[in-house]
C-alpha positions in Angstrom: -51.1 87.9 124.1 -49.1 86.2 121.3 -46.6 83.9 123.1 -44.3 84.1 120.7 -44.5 88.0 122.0 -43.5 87.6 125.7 -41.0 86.3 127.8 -43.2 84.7 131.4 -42.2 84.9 135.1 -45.3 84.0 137.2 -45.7 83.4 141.0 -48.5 81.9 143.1 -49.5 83.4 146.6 -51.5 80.8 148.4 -52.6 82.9 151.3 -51.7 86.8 151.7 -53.1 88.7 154.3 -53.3 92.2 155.5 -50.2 92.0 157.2 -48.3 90.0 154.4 -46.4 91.4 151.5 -46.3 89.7 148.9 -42.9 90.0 146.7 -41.0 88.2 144.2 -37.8 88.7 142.2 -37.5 88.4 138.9 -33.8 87.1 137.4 -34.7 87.2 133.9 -32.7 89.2 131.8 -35.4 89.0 128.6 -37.8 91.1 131.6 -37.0 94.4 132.4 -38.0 94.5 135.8 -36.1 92.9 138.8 -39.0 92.6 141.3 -42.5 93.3 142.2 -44.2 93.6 145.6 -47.5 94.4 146.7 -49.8 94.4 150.1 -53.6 93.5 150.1 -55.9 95.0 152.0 -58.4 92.0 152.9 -57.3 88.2 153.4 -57.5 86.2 149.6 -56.1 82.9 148.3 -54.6 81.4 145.7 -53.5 85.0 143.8 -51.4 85.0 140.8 -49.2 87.1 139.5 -47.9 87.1 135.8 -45.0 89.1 134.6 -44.8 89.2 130.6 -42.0 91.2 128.3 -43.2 92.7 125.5 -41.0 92.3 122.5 -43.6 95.1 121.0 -45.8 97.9 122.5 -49.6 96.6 123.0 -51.4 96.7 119.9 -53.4 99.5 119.8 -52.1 101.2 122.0 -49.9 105.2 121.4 -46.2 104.9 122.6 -45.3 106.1 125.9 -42.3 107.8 125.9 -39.7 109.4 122.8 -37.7 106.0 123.8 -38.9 102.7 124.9 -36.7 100.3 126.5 -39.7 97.5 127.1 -43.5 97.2 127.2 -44.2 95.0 130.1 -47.5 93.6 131.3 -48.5 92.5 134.7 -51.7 90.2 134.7 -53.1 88.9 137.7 -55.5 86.4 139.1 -58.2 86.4 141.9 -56.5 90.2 142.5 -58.7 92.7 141.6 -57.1 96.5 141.7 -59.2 97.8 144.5 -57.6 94.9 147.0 -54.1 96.4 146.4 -53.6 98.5 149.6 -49.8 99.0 147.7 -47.7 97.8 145.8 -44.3 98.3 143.7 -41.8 97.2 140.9 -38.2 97.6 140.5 -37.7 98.5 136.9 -33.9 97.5 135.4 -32.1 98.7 132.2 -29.2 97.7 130.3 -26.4 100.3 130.3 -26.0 99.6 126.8 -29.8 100.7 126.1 -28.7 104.3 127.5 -25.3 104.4 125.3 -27.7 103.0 122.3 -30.0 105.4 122.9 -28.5 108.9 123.6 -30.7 108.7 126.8 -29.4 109.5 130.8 -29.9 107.1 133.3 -31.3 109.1 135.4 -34.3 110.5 133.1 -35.9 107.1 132.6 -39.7 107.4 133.9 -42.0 104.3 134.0 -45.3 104.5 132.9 -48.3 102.5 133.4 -51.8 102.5 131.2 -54.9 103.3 132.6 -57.8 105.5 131.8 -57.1 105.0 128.2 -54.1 106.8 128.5 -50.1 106.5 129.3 -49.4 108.0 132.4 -45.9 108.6 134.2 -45.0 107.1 137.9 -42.7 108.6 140.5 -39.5 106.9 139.3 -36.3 106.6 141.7 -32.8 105.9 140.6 -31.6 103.2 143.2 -28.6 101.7 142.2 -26.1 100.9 139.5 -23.7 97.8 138.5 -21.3 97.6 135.7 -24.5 95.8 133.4 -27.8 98.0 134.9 -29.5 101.2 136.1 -32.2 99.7 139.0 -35.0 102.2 139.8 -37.8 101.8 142.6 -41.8 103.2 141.4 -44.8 102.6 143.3 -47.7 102.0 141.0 -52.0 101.9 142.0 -52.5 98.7 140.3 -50.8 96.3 137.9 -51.2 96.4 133.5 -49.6 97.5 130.8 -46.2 99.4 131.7 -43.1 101.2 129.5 -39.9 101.5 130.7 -38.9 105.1 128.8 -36.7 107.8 128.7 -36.4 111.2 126.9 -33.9 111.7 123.9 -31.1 114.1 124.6 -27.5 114.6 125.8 -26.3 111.7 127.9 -23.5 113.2 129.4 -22.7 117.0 129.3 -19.1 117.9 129.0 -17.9 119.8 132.5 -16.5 122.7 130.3 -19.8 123.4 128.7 -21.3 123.2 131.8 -18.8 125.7 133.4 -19.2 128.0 130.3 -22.7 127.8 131.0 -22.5 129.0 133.8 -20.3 132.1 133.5 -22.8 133.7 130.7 -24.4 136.3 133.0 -26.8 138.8 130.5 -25.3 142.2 130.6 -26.2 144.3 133.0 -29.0 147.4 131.1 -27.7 151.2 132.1 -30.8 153.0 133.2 -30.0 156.8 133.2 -31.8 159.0 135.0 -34.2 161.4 133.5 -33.5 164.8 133.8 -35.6 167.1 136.0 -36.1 170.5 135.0 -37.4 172.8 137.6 -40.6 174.5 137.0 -40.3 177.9 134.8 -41.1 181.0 136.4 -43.0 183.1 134.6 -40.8 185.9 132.7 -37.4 184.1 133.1 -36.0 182.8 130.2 -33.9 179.4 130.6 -30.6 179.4 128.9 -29.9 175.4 129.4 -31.2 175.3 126.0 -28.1 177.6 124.7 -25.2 176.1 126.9 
């Protein structure tokens, strides 16, 4: 990666176990996560953990979302993915990203690359504060991520909702088809002539 690129936060675990997890928060306002954590699922040393902001999306690489808040890449060392047994990040945004960006706080997804592909992780609104939206996601394994969200209405004004709501379609008359009897043979029906 181009330095010039990304903003660092890096952590060393000396000696995480099964029963250990391993977390760290993040106070850097250039990264927009707050915290990562994860659990191993054999005894290692010495694993490191690199959190980089992207100022860009990965060359290459298709965007992930309609909106992208950051590109963020989590590299580790002496951590391969299949010794995860869990693990988790606490993405943040700026409230003023939202205003910005016509976006709701509560349609921000996170995604993570892998397979070739974007893909979207289960992501949970957890708090607010006057500056950020924090959200909780459990992720596989740790690479390229996007904090995203989808263009639209922000806020929806309680009268449109209510209007909204009214609008019921109208209701279809059905009438009834009318049953003749049977004729009988010889009588003449004078419906017809009425």
């Amino acid at each position: 990666l181009d330095a010039a690129n990304v903003t660092l936060d890096a952590i060393v675990f000396e000696q995480p176990n099964t029963a250990t997890q391993c977390a760290f928060y993040i106070d850097n306002v250039n990264i927009g996560f707050s915290g990562v954590s994860f659990k191993v699922n054999q005894d290692l040393s010495n694993i490191e953990v690199t959190v980089s902001s992207l100022k860009n999306k990965p060359t290459g690489y298709a965007d992930a979302a309609d909106k992208v808040y950051q590109y963020i890449d989590i590299s580790t060392k002496n951590l391969a993915e299949g010794n995860i047994d869990s693990a988790a990040v606490k993405p943040k945004v700026p409230k003023t990203w939202f205003a910005d960006n016509n976006i709701a706080e509560d349609s921000v997804v996170l995604y993570r690359y892998s397979g070739a592909k974007w893909n979207k992780l289960t992501t949970t609104k957890s708090s607010s504060d006057a500056d950020y939206a924090y959200y909780d996601s459990e992720t596989p394994g740790f690479s390229y991520f996007a904090i995203g969200g989808a263009a639209g209405p922000a806020e929806v004004k309680e009268e449109e909702e209510a209007a909204e709501e009214e609008v019921t379609p109208p209701e279809e008359k059905v009438t009834p088809p009318v049953v003749m009897p049977p004729k009988e043979k010889g009588k003449v029906s004078m419906l017809g002539w009425i």
